[in-house]
C-alpha positions as CSV (number, residue, x, y, z in Angstrom):
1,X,-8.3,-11.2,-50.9
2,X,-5.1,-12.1,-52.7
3,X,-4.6,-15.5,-51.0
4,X,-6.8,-17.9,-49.3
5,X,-5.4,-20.9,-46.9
6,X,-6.8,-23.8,-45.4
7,X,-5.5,-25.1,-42.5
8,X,-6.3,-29.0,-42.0
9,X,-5.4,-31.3,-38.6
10,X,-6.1,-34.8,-38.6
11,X,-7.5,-36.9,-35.6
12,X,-8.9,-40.4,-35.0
13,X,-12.8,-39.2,-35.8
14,X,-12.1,-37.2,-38.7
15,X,-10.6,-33.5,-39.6
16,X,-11.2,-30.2,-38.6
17,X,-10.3,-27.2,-40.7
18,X,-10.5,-23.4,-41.0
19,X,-10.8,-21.8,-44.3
20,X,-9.2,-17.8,-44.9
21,X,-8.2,-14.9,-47.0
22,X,-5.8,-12.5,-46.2
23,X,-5.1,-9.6,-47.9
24,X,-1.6,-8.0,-48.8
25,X,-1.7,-6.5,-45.0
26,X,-1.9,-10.0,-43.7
27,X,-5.4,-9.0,-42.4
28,X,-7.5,-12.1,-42.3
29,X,-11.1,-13.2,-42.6
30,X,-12.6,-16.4,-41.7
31,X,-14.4,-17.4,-44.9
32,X,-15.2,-21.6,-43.0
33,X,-14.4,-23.7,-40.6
34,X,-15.8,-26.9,-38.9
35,X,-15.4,-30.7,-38.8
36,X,-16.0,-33.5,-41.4
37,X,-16.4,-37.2,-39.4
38,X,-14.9,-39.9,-41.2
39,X,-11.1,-41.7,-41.5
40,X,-8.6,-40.0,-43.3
41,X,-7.1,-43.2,-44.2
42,X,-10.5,-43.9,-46.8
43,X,-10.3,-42.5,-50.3
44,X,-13.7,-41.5,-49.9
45,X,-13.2,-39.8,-47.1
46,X,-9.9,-37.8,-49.0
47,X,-11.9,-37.0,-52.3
48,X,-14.7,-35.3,-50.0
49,X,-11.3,-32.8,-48.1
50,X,-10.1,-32.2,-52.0
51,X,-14.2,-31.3,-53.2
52,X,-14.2,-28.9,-50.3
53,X,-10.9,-27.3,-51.4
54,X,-11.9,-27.2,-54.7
55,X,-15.2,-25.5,-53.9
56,X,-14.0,-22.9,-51.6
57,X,-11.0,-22.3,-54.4
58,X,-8.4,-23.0,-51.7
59,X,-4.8,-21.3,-52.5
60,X,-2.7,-23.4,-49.9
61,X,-3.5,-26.1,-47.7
62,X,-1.3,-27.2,-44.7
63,X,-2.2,-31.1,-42.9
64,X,-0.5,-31.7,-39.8
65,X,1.2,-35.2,-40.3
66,X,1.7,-35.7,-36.5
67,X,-0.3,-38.7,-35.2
68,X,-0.6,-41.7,-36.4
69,X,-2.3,-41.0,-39.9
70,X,1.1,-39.7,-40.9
71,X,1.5,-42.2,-44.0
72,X,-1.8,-41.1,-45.1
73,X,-1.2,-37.5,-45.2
74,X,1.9,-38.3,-46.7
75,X,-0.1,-40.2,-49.7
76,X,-2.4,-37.8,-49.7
77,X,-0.2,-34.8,-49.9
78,X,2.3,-36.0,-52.4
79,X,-0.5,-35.8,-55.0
80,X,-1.3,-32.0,-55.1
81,X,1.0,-29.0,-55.6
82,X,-0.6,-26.9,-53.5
83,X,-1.4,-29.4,-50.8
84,X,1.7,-29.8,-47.9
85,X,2.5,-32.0,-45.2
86,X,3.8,-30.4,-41.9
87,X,5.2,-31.3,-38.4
88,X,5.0,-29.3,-35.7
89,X,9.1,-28.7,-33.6
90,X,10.1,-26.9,-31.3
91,X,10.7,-23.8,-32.4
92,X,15.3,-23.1,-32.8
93,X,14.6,-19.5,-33.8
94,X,11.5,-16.5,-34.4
95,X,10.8,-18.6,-38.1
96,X,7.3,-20.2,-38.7
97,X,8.7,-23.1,-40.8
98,X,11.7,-24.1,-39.0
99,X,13.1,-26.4,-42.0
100,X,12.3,-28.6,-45.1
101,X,12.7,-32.1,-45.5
102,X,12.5,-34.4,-47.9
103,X,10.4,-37.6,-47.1
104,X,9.6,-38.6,-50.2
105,X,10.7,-37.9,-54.0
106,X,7.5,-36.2,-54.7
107,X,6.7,-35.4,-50.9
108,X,8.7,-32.3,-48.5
109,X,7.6,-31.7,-45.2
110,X,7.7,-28.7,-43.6
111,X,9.0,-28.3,-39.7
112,X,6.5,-25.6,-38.3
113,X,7.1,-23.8,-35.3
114,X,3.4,-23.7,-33.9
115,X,4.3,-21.3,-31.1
116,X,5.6,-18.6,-33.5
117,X,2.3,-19.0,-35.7
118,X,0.1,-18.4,-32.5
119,X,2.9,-15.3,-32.0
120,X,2.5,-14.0,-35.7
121,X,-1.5,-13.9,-35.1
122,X,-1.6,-12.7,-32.1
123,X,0.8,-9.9,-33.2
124,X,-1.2,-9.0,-36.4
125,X,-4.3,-8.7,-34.5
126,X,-2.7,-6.5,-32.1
127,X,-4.5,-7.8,-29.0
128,X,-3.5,-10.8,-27.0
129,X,-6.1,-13.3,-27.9
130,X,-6.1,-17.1,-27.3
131,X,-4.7,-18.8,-30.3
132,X,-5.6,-22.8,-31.3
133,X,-3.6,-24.9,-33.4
134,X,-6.1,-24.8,-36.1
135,X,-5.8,-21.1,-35.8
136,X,-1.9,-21.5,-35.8
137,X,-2.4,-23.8,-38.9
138,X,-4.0,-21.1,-41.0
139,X,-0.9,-19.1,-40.8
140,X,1.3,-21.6,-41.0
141,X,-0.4,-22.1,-44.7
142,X,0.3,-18.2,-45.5
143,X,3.8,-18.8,-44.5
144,X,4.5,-21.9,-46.6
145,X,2.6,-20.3,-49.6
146,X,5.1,-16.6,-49.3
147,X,7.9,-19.5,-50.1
148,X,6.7,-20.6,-53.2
């Protein structure tokens, strides 16, 4: 493994997120995935996401900001150097991240092309396989992390 990602999208019940390494061939391997119940908007509820991405030693992480928890990710985000917000666009070329903004002074957030994520996986896999946004998300953290 020389990089692991976690891929995190935000809904009204809680989070779900997948967890994975890839190697320098962009092969990949599920190392966890699931759920955790609760409101992203509690600070309980965001030191239990950063003890899980401290635990499993989590490279990059990517939050999708869409929705309307978006100030919270924001807050959330703009805290940790490793930790990015991201909105999903319609994709203007083959890219993954479309563009960088600046919301915040401490706070950029990415424009992801979701459609091209699903495209890169499917490609790497090299078999047409039906691709999820939380899927999408975990190379949309690879992507984001080979800019840094």
């Amino acid at each position: 493994m020389i990089l692991r990602t976690c891929g995190v999208d935000v809904f009204d019940w809680g989070i779900e997120y997948l967890i994975v390494d890839w190697t320098d061939e962009s092969i990949s391997k599920i190392v966890a995935s699931g759920k955790i119940n609760g409101d992203f908007e509690s600070k309980d509820f965001q030191k239990i996401l950063k003890k899980m991405l401290k635990i499993f030693k989590v490279d990059v992480t990517t939050i999708d900001s869409g929705g309307h928890k978006t100030e919270y990710v924001y807050t959330f985000c703009e805290k940790y150097k490793k930790i990015f917000a991201i909105k999903g666009v319609c994709p203007s070329s083959d890219k993954i991240v479309d563009s960088v903004t600046t919301v915040r002074q401490n706070l950029k957030l990415y424009m992801v092309a979701f459609r091209n994520a699903k495209r890169r996986l499917v490609d790497i896999n090299k078999v047409e396989i039906e691709v999820n946004d939380i899927f999408a998300l975990a190379v949309i953290s690879k992507e984001i992390a080979s800019l840094k």
